[in-house]
C-alpha positions as CSV (number, residue, x, y, z in Angstrom):
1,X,67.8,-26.1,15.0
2,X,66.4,-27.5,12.1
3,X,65.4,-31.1,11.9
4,X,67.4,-32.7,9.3
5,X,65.4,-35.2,6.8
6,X,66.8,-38.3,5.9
7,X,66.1,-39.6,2.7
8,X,64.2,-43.2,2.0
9,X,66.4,-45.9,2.9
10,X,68.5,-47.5,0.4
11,X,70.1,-50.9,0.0
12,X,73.8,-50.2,-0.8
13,X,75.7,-51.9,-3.9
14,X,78.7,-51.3,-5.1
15,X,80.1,-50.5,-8.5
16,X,83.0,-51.4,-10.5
17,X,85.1,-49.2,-9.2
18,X,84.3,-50.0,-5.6
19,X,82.1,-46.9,-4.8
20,X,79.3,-47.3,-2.7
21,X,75.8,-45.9,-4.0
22,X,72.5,-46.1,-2.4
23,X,70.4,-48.8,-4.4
24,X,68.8,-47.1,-7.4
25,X,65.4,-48.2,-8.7
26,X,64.7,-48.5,-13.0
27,X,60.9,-49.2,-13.7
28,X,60.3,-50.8,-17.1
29,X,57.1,-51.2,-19.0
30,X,57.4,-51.3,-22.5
31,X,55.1,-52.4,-26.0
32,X,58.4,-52.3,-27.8
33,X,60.8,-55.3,-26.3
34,X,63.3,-55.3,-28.4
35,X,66.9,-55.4,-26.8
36,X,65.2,-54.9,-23.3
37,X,66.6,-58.3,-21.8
38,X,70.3,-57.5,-22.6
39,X,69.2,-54.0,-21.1
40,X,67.7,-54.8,-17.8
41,X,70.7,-57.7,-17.1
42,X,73.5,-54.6,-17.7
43,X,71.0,-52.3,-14.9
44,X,71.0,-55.9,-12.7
45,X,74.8,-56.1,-12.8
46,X,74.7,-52.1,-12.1
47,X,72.9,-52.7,-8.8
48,X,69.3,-51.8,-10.0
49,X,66.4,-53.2,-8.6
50,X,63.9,-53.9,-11.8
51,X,60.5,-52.5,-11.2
52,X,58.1,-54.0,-14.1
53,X,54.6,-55.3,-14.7
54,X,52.1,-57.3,-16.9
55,X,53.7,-58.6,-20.2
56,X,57.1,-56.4,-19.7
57,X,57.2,-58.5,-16.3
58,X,56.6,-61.9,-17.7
59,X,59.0,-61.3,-20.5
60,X,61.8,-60.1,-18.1
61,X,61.2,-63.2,-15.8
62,X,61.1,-65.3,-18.8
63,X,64.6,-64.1,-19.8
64,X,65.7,-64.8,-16.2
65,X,65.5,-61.7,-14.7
66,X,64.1,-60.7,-11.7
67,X,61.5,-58.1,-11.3
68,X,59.4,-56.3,-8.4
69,X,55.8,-56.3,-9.4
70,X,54.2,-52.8,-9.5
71,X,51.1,-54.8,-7.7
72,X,53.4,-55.5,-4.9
73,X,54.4,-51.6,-4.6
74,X,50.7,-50.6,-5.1
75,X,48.7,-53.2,-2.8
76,X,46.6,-53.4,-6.0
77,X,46.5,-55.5,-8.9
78,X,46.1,-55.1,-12.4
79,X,42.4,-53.6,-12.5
80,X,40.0,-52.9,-15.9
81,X,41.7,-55.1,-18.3
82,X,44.8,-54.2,-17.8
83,X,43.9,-50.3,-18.2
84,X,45.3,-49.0,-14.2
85,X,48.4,-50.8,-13.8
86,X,51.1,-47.4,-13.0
87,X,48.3,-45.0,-12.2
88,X,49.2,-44.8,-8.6
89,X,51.0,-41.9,-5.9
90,X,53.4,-44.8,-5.1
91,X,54.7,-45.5,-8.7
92,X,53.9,-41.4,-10.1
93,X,55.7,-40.4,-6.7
94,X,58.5,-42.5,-7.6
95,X,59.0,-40.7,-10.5
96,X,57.8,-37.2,-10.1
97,X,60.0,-36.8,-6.4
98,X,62.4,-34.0,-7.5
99,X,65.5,-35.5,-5.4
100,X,66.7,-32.6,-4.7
101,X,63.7,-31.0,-2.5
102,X,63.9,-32.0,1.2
103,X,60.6,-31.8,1.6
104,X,59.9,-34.0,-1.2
105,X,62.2,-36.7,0.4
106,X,60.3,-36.0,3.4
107,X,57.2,-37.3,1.8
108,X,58.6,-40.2,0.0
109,X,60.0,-41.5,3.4
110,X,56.5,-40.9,5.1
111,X,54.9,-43.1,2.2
112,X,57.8,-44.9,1.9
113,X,58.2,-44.7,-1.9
114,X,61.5,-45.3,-3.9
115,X,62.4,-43.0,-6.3
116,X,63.4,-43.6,-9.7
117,X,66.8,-43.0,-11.4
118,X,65.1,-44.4,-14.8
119,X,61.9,-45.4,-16.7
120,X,61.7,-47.5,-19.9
121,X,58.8,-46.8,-21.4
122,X,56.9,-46.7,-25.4
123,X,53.3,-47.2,-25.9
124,X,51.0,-49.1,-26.7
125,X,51.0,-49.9,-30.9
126,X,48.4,-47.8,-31.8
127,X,49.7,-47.0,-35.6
128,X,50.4,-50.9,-35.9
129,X,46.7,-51.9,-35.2
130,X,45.2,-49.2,-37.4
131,X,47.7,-50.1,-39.9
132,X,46.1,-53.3,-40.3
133,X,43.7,-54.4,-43.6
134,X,41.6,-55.1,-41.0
135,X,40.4,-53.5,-37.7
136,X,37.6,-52.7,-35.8
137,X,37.1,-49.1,-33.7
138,X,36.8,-50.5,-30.6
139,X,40.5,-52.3,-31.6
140,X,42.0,-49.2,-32.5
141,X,40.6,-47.5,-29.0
142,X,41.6,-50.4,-26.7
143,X,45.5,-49.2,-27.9
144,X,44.9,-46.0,-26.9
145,X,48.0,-46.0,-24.1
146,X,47.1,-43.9,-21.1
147,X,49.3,-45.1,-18.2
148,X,52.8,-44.9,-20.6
149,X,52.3,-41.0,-21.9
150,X,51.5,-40.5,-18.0
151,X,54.9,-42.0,-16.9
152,X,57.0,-41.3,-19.8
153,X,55.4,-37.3,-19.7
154,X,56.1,-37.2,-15.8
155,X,59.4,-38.4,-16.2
156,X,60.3,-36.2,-19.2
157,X,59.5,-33.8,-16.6
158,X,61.5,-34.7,-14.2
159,X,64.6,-35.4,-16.0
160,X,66.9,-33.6,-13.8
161,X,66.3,-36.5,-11.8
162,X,65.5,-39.2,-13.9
163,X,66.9,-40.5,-17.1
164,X,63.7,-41.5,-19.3
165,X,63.6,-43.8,-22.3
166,X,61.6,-44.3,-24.6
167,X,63.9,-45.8,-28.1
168,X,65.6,-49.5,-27.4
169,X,68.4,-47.6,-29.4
170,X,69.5,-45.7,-26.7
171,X,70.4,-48.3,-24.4
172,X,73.7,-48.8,-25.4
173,X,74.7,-45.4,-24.1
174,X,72.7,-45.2,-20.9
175,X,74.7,-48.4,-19.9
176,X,78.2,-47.1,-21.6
177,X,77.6,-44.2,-19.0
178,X,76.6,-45.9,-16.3
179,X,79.6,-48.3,-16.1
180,X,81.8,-45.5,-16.8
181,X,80.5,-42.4,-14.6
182,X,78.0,-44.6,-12.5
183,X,75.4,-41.9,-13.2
184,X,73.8,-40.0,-16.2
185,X,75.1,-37.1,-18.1
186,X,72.4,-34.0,-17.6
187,X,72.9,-33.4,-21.0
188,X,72.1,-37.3,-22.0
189,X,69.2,-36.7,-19.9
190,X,67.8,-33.5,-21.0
191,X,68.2,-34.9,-24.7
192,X,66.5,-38.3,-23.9
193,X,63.5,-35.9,-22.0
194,X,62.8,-34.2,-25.7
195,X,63.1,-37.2,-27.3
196,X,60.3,-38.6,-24.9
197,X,58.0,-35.6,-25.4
198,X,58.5,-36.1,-28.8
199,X,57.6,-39.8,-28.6
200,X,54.1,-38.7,-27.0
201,X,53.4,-35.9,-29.4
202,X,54.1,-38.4,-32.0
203,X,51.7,-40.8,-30.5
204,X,48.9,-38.3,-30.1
205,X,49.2,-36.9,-33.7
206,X,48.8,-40.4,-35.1
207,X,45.3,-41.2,-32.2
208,X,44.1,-37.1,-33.6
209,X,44.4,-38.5,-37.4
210,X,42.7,-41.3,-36.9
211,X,40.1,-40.0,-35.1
212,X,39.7,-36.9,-37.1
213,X,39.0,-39.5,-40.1
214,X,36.4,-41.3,-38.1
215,X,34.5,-38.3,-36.4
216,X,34.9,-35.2,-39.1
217,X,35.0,-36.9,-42.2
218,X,37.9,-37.3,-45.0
219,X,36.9,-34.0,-46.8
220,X,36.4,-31.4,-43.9
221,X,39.5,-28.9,-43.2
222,X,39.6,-28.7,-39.2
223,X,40.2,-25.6,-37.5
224,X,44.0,-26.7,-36.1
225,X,45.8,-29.9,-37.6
226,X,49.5,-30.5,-37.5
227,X,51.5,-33.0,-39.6
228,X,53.7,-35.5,-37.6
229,X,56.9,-36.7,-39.9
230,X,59.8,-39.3,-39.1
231,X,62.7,-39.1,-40.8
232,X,63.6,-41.7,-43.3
233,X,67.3,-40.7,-44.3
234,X,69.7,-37.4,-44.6
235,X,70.1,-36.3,-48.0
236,X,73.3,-35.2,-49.8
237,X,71.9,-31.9,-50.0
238,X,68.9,-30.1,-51.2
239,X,67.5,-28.9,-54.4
240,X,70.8,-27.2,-54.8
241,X,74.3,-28.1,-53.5
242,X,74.1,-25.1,-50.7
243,X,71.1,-26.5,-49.0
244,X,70.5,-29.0,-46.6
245,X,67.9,-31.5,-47.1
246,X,66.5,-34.7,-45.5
247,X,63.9,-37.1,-46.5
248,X,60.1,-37.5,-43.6
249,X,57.6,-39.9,-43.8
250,X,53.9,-38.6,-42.8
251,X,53.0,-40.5,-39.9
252,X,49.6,-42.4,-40.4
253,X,49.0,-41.8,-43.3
254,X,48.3,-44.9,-46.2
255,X,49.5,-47.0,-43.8
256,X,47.2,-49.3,-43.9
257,X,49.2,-50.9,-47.2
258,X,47.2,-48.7,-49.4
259,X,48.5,-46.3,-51.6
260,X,51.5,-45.0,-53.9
261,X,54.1,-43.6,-51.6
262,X,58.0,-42.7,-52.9
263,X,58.7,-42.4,-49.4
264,X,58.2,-45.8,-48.6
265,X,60.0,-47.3,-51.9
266,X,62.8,-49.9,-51.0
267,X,66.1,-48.9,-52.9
268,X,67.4,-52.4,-54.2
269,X,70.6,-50.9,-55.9
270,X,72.9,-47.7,-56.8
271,X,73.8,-44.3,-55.4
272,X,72.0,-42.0,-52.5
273,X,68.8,-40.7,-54.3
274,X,69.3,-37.2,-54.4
275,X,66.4,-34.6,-53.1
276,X,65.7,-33.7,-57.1
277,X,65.8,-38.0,-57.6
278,X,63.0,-38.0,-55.2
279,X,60.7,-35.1,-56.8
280,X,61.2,-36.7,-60.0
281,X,60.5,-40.4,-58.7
282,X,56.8,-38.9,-57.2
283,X,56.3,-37.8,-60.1
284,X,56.8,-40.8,-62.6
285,X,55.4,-43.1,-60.1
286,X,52.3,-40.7,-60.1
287,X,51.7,-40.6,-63.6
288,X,52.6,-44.1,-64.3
289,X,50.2,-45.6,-61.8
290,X,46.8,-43.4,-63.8
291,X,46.6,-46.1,-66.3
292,X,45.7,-49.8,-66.8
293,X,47.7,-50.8,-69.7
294,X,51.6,-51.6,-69.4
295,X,52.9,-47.7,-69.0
296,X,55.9,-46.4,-69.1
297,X,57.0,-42.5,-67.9
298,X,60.5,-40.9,-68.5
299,X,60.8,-37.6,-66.4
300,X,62.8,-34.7,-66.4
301,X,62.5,-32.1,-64.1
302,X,59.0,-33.8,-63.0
303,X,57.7,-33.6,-66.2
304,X,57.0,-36.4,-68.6
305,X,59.5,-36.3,-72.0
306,X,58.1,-39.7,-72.9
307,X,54.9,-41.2,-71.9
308,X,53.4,-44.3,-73.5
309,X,51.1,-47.4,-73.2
310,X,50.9,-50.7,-75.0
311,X,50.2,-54.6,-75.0
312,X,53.7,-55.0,-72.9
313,X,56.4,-53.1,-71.5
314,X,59.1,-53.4,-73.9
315,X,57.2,-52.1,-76.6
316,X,55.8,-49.1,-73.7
317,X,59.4,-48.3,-73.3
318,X,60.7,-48.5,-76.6
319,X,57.3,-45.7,-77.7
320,X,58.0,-43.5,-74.9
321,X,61.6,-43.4,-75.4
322,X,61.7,-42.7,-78.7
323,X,59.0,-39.4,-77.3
324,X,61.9,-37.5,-77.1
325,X,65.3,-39.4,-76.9
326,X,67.6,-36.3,-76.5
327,X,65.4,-35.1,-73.3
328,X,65.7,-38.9,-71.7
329,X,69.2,-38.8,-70.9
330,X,69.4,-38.8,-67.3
331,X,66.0,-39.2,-66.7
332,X,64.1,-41.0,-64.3
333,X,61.8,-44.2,-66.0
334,X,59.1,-45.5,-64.3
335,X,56.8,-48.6,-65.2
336,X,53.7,-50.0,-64.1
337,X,54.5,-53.5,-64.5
338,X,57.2,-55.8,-63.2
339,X,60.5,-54.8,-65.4
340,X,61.5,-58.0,-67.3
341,X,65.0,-59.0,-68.9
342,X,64.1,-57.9,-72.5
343,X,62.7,-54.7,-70.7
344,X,65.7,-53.9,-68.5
345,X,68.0,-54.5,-71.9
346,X,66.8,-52.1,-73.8
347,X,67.1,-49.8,-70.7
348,X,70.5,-50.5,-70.3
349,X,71.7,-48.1,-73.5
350,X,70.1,-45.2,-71.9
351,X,71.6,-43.2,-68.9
352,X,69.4,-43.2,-66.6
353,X,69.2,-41.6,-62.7
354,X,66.6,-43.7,-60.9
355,X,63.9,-47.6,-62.6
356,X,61.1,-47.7,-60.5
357,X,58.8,-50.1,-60.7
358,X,56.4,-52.7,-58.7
359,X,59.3,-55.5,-58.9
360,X,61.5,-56.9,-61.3
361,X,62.6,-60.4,-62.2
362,X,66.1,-61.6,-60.8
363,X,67.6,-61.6,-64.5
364,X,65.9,-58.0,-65.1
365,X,67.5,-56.9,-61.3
366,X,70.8,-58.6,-62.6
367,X,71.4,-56.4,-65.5
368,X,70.6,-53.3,-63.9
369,X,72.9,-53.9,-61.4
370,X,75.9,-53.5,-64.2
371,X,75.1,-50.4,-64.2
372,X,77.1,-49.3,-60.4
373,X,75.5,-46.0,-60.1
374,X,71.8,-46.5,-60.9
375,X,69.4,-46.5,-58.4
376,X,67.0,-49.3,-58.3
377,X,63.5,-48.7,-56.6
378,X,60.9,-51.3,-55.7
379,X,57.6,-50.2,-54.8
380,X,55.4,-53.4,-54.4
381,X,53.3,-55.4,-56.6
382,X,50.5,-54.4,-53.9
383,X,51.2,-51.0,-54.7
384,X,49.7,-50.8,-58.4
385,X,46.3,-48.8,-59.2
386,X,46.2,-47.8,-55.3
387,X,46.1,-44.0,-55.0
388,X,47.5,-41.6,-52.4
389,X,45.1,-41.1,-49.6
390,X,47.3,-38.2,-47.5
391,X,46.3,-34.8,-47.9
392,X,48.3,-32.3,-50.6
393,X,50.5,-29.9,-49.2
394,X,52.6,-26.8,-50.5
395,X,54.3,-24.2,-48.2
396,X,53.7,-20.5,-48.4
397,X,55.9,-18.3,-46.6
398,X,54.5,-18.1,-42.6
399,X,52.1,-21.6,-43.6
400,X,50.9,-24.3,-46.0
401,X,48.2,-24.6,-48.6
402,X,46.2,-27.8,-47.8
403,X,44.1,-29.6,-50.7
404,X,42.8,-32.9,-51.5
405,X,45.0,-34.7,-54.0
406,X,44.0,-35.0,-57.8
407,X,42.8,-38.0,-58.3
408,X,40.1,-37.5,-60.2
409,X,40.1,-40.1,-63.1
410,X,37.8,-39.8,-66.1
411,X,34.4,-41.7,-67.2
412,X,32.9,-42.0,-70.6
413,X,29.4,-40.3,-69.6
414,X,31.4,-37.6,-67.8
415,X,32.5,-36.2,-71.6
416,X,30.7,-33.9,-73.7
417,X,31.3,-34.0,-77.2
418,X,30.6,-30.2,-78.9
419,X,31.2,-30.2,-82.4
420,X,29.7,-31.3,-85.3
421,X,32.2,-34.0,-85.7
422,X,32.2,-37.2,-83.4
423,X,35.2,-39.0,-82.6
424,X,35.9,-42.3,-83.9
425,X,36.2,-45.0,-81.2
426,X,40.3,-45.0,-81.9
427,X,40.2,-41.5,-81.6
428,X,38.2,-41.4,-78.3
429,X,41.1,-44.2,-76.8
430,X,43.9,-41.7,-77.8
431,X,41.9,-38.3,-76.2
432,X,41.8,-40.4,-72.8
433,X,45.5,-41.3,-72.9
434,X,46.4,-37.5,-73.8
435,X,43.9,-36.3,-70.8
436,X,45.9,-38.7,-68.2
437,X,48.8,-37.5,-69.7
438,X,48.3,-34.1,-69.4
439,X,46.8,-33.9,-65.6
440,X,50.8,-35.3,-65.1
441,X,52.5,-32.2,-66.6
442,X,52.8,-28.5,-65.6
443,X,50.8,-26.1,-66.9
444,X,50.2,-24.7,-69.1
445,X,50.3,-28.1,-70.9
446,X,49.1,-29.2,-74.4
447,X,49.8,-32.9,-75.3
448,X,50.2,-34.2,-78.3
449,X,49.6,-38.1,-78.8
450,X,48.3,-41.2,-81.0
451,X,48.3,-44.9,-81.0
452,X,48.5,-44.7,-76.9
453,X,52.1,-42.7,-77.3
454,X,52.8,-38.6,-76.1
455,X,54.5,-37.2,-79.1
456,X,55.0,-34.1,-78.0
457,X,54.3,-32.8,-74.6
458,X,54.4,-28.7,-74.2
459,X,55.4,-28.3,-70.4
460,X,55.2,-25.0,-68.2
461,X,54.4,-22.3,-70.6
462,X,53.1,-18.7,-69.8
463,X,50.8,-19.0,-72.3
464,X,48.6,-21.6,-74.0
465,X,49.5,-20.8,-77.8
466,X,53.5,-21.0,-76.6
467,X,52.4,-24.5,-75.0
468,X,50.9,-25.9,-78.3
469,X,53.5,-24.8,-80.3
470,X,56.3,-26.4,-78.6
471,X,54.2,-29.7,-78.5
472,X,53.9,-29.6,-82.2
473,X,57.8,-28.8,-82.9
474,X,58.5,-32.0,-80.6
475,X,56.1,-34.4,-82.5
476,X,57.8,-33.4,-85.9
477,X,55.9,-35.3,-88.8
478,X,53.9,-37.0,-86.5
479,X,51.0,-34.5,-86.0
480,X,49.1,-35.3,-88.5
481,X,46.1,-37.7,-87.4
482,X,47.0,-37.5,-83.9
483,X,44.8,-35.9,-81.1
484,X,45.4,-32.8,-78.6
485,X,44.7,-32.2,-74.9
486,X,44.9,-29.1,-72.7
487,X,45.1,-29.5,-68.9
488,X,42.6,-25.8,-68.6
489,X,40.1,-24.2,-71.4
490,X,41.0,-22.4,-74.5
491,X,40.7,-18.8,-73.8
492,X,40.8,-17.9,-77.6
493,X,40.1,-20.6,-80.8
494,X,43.8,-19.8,-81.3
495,X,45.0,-23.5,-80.3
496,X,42.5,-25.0,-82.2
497,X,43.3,-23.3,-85.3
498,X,47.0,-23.8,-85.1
499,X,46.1,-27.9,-84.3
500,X,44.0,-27.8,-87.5
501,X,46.7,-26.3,-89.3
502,X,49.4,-29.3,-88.3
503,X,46.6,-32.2,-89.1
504,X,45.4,-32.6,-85.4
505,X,41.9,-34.3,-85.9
506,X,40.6,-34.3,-82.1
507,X,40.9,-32.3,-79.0
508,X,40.0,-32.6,-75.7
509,X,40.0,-29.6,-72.9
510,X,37.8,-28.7,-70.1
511,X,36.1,-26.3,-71.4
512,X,34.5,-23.8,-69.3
513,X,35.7,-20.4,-70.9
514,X,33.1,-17.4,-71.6
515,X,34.5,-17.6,-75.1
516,X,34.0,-21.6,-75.2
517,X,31.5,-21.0,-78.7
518,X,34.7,-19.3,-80.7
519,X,36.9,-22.4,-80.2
520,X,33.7,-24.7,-81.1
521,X,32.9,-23.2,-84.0
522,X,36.4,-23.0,-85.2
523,X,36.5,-26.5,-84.4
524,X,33.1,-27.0,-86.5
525,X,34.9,-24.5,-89.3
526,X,38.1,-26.9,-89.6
527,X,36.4,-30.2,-89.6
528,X,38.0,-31.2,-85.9
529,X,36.3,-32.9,-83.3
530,X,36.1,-31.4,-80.3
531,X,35.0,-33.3,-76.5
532,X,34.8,-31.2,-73.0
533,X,35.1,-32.8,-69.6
534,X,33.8,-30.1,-67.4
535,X,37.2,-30.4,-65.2
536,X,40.6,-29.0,-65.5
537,X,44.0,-30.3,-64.3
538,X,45.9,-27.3,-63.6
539,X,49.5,-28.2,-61.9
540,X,51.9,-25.9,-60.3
């Protein structure tokens, strides 16, 4: 006959409904201790014995709950600074005992280990410490967790017998179920298991960034990388009512407080931005944050239909408005300064979709609040002149394109002027606004501009020629004395003749074609000035 194995013994308890359960065990070691003390009181009350150590211990004790110390289970204390607390058969056995196997009970009984019905677990706070202005690499390394993936991984693994949990949100339901079933759902714990692998994936990606930064370098392309995302908010839908859409933040990246990112602006005011919103928003925020002087961008369909700079931003708003007025209804205007009352009154005519801006003073936040549907985003003084540091990427079908971000800005000994005629210093201002311009519109692009204002911006044209024209027919009379830019090289002196032709005086382009000498010397020819900067700003 065969000899029947008894499973480790058990205190009994009894639930609310009178039913009596063998005592279950929860072990607990957490970084994040939010909600755990109203947590581990509901499991006390439940009949769980509280397995804890190190700070989760002292907190729990400090909130007047009684723990078991995992040095009591183990016979050994807290070794290496704290780095083998868990890493032991009796608390991995615990947890990795399927329940169900007799001759896994058999074992636990011989070594007289408890399983456990649940582990609390999240790690160490790795992205926090890196996150920092200031951290050194031996910092960053000492919050590399190693016991909590173990335990929360081994649970995860075992969740047909054990509930894991790694987000202080869930604790609500694991006690909901527990005073109403005594037990846990198998589907609550096969969901909580992904959620936990998940959690260590996370973790991992964020330890592989930062390392990959320290040991290979910001510009080298490794042979595998992955990109880990949380999700900030559902959208109403997509690009288009039929699709779906949501909103992710890259996971370690410019988290350090540096750096221009949409997806970390703080809505103060108005509707759910929409998926489009958000394109647009990058892209004014983008092109606003290129230049020094008080900016302002108006963007449609993430191209600039007013773009200007001046001594304040009233007057910015009031040149790039008046860009193209027609275009700037239900745009999205972004500034590079904190949005004053005058500012935000002159705004208040226009409709407009989404303000960004760095802040905005409480009368200036007061008035665009009237307005009940427009969305109000504040990105942080801190935010200003700070780049994007995260990688560039567009999908392909089956894959992405990876590239480094443009943020190439331009220097005076960088230029090369090629004609005859030199730019005045007024002019040379003016050819540097159009450039910045221009890298923020999609190609093919020809800008138009004077006096620090984008007359007319042509946006997205098959061909250079189209490109120029429609930037001339949107600066009407105001051509004449202004200065050009192309994002790419003039493939034919076609552009520069028709600029000539509408009283252009300057132009600025990459250069770079094997017909580069026709456009000079039609420049030369004309009487234009004509400067190169050896690098092109194509956008797609």
């Amino acid at each position: 006959m065969r000899k029947k194995v008894r499973a480790p013994k058990k205190r009994k308890a009894k639930d609310k409904r009178g039913k009596v359960e063998g005592k279950k065990y929860a072990l607990l070691s957490v970084s994040d201790k939010k909600g755990l003390d109203k947590f581990a009181k509901g499991l006390k009350k439940l009949g769980f014995e509280i397995v804890s150590s190190g700070g989760t211990a002292k907190f729990l004790r400090k909130a007047g709950i009684k723990v078991v110390e995992v040095s009591r289970l183990t016979k050994y204390p807290s070794m290496l600074d704290g780095r083998v607390k868990t890493l032991h058969p009796v608390i991995h056995g615990g947890i990795l005992a399927d329940q169900t196997n007799l001759a896994h009970l058999k074992e636990l009984s011989k070594y007289k280990i408890n399983p456990f019905s649940i582990v609390v677990c999240n790690l160490y706070p790795f992205s926090q410490v890196i996150s920092k202005p200031k951290f050194t690499h031996d910092q960053a390394v000492e919050n590399i967790d190693i016991g909590g993936p173990a335990m929360v991984r081994a649970a995860a693994k075992n969740h047909k017998n054990i509930a894991v949990i790694v987000d202080p949100a869930d604790y609500p339901l694991i006690l909901e179920e527990l005073k109403e079933k005594a037990n846990i759902s198998a589907e609550t714990k096969n969901r909580l298991a992904l959620k936990a692998f998940k959690h260590t994936r996370g973790y991992d990606s964020i330890i592989v960034s930062y390392l990959t930064s320290q040991f290979e370098g910001q510009e080298e392309f490794p042979a595998e990388t992955e990109i880990f995302l949380k999700k900030i908010q559902d959208l109403r839908y997509g690009e288009n009512p039929h699709q779906k859409a949501a909103l992710y933040r890259e996971v370690g990246v410019g988290e350090k407080g540096l750096g221009s990112q949409i997806a970390l602006g703080k809505q103060l005011h108005g509707k759910e931005l929409s998926f489009n919103n958000l394109v647009d928003m990058d892209a004014a925020w983008s092109a606003v944050n290129y230049f020094a002087d008080p900016t302002v961008a108006i963007i449609k369909h993430t191209n600039p239909c007013g773009l200007a700079k001046a001594q304040n931003l009233l007057a910015a708003y009031k040149k790039a408005l008046s860009c193209d007025p027609v275009s700037a209804f239900g745009s999205i205007v972004a500034a590079n300064r904190r949005i004053d009352e005058e500012t935000a009154s002159e705004m208040k005519s226009l409709f407009i979709e989404v303000v960004i801006a760095p802040s905005y003073t409480p009368r200036a936040l007061s008035i665009l609040k009237e307005k009940k549907n427009l969305r109000v985003i504040e990105m942080g003084e801190k935010s200003m002149g700070q780049p994007f540091f995260g990688m560039d990427y567009k999908r392909v079908s089956g894959g992405l394109l990876v590239q480094e971000p443009d943020l190439a800005q331009l220097g005076i000994n960088e230029i090369k002027i090629v004609t005859n005629k030199q730019p005045t210093l007024a002019q040379m201002e003016d050819l540097f606004f159009a450039w910045g311009v221009a890298k923020y519109v999609k190609s093919n692009t020809i800008v138009v501009a004077k006096n620090g204002k984008a007359f007319g911006i042509g946006a997205g044209q098959m061909s250079r020629i189209e490109a120029a024209g429609l930037a001339f027919q949107r600066s009407r009379e105001n051509v004449k004395g202004a200065v050009l830019a192309s994002d790419a090289f003039f493939p034919f002196p076609d552009v520069v003749e028709l600029a000539a032709k509408y009283g252009v005086n300057a132009i600025i382009q990459p250069g770079g074609s094997k017909r580069d000498q026709e456009s000079i010397d039609k420049a030369n020819e004309l009487g234009l000035a004509m400067v190169f900067t050896g690098r092109r700003h194509f956008r797609h």
